[in-house]
TIVO-486060 format. One record per residue: residue number from 0; residue in three letters; chain; y, x, z of N, C-alpha, C in turn. Coordinates in steps of 0.05 Angstrom, whole numbers, plus 5000, padded with zeros to 4 digits. Each point is the difference from the previous one (the first is absolute). Example, Ala and Ser with C-alpha at 12.3 -4.5 7.8 and 13.67 -1.06 7.14 Angstrom:
! TIVO-486060
0/ALA/A/4886/5264/5156/5024/4982/5000/5024/5018/5000 $
1/SER/A/5021/4993/4986/5024/5016/5001/5022/4985/5014 $
! end
This chain:
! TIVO-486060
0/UNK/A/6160/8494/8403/4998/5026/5014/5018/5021/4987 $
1/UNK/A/5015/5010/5018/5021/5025/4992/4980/5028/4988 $
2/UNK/A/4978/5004/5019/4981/5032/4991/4984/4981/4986 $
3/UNK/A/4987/5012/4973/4980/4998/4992/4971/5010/5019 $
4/UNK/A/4978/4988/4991/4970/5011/5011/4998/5024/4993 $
5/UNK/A/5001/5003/4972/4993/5034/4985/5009/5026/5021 $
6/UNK/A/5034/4986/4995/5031/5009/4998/4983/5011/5032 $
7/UNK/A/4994/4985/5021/4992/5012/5028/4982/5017/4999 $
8/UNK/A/4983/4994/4991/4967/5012/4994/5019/5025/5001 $
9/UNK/A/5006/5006/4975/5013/5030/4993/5018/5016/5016 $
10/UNK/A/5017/4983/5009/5011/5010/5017/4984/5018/5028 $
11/UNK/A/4984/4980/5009/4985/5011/5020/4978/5022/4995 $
12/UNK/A/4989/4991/4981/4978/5027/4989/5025/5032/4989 $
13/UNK/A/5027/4994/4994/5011/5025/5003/5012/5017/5021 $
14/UNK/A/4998/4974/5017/5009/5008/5034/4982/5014/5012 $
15/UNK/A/4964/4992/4996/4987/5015/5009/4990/5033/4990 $
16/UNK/A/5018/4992/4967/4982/5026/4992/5026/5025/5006 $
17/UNK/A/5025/4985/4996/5011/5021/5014/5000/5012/5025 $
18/UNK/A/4989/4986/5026/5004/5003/5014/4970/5025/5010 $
19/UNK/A/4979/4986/4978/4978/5017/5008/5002/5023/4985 $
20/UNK/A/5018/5010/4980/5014/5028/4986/5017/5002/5025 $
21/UNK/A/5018/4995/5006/5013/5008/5029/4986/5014/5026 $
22/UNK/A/4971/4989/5001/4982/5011/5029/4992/5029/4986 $
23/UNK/A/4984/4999/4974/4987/5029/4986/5014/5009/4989 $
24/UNK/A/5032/4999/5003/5018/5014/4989/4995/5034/5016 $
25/UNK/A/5012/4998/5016/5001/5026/5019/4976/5013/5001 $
26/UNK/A/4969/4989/5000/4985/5010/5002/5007/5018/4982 $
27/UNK/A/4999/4999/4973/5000/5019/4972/5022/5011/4996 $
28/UNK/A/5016/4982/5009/5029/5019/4993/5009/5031/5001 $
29/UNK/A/4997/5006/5018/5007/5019/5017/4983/5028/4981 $
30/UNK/A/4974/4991/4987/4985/5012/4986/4996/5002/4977 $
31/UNK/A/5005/4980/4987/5007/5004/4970/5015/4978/4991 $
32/UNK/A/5014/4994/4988/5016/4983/4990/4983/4974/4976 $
33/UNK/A/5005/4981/5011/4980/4981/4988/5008/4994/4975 $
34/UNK/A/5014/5020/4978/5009/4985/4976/4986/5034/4985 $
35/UNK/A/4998/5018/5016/4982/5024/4988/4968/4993/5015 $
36/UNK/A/4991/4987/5013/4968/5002/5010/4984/4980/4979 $
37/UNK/A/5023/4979/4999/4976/4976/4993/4999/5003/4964 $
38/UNK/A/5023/5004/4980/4998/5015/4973/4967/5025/4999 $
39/UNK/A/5005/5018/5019/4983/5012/4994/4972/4994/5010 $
40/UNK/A/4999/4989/5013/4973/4998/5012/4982/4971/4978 $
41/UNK/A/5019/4990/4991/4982/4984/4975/5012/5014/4982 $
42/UNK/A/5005/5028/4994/5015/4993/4972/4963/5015/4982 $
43/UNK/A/5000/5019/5024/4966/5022/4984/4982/4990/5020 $
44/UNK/A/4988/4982/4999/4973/4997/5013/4978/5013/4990 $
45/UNK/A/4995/5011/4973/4986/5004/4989/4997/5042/5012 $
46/UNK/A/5034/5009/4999/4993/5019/5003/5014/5011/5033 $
! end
């Protein structure tokens, strides 16, 4: 076999997760930028 089993597995589990970042992209986008929401929102749970 030319593809590995793994080699697919992976492949496809990154197809879907990009693709399901692709659907809730826009939802948030537009509103906060997801590289400032998600840092802060775990960064102080405490406060």
């Amino acid at each position: 076999m030319p593809i590995n089993y793994y080699q697919s597995i992976f492949y496809l589990s990154m197809l879907f997760f990009l693709t399901g970042c692709g659907q809730m992209g826009p939802l948030y986008l537009p509103d906060q930028k997801p590289s400032v929401y998600i840092p802060h929102h775990f960064a102080k749970p405490s406060s």
